[in-house]
C-alpha positions in Angstrom: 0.4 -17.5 0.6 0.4 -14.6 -1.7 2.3 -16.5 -4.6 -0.1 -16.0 -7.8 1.4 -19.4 -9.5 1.3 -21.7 -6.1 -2.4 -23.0 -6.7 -1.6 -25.9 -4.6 -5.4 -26.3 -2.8 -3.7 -25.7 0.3 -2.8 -22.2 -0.9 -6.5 -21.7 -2.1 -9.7 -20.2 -0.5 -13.1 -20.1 -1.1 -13.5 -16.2 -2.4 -16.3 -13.6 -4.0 -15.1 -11.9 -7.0 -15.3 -9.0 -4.1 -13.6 -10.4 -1.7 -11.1 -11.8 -3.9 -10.6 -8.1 -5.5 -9.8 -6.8 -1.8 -6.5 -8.5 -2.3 -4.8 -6.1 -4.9 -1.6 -4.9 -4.2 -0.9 -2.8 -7.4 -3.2 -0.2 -9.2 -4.4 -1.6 -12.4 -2.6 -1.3 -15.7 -4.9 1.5 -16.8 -3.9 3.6 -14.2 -1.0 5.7 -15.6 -1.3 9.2 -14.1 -0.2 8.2 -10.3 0.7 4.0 -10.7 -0.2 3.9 -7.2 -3.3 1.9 -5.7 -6.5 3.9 -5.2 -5.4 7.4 -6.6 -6.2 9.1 -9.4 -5.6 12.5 -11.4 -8.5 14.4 -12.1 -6.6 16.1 -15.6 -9.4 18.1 -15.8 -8.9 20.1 -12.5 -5.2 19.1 -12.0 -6.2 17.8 -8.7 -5.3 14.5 -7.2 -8.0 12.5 -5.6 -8.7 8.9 -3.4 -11.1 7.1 -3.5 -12.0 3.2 -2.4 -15.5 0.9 -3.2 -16.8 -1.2 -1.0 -19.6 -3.8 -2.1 -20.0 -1.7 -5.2 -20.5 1.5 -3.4 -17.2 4.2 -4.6 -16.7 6.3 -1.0 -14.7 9.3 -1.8 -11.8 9.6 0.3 -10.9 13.3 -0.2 -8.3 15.3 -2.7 -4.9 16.0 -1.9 -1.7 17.9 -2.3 0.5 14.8 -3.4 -0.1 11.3 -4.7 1.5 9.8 -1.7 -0.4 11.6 0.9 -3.6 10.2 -1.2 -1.8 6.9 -1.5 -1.2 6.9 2.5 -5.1 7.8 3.2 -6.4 4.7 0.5 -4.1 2.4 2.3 -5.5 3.5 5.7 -8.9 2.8 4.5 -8.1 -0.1 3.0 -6.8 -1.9 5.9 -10.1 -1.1 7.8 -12.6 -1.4 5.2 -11.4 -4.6 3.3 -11.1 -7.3 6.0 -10.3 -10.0 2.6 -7.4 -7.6 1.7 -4.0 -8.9 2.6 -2.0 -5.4 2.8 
């Protein structure tokens, strides 16, 4: 159900460490320079870039003008390539 303290075993699956990552709704802690799922600031370049892995394999998702447009293109992917995810 989505509820991280409701580990009733009704509420619990059977899940891969990769299958269970597919259900991340936040971009981690470590991620200050956008805070937003699957987009990152290259502060080298300046440039703002996507990017998603699938069974340990990064696929590049392209660079963008804004974080949201990056943001809006992870999602996207997302939704098709992470059949465990839950967005």
């Amino acid at each position: 159900n989505g509820i991280r303290d409701d580990n009733r075993w009704i509420n619990l699956r059977k899940a891969t460490r990769s299958e269970n990552i597919q259900n991340l709704k936040k971009a981690h802690k470590s991620n200050k320079s956008t805070g937003l799922l699957g987009v990152y600031l290259n502060k080298k370049e300046g440039s703002i870039y996507s990017k998603i892995t699938i069974n340990k394999k990064v696929i590049y998702l392209g660079c963008f003008k804004t974080a949201e447009e990056a943001h809006k293109i992870y999602l996207t992917a997302k939704r098709e390539l992470h059949p465990y995810g839950t967005l």
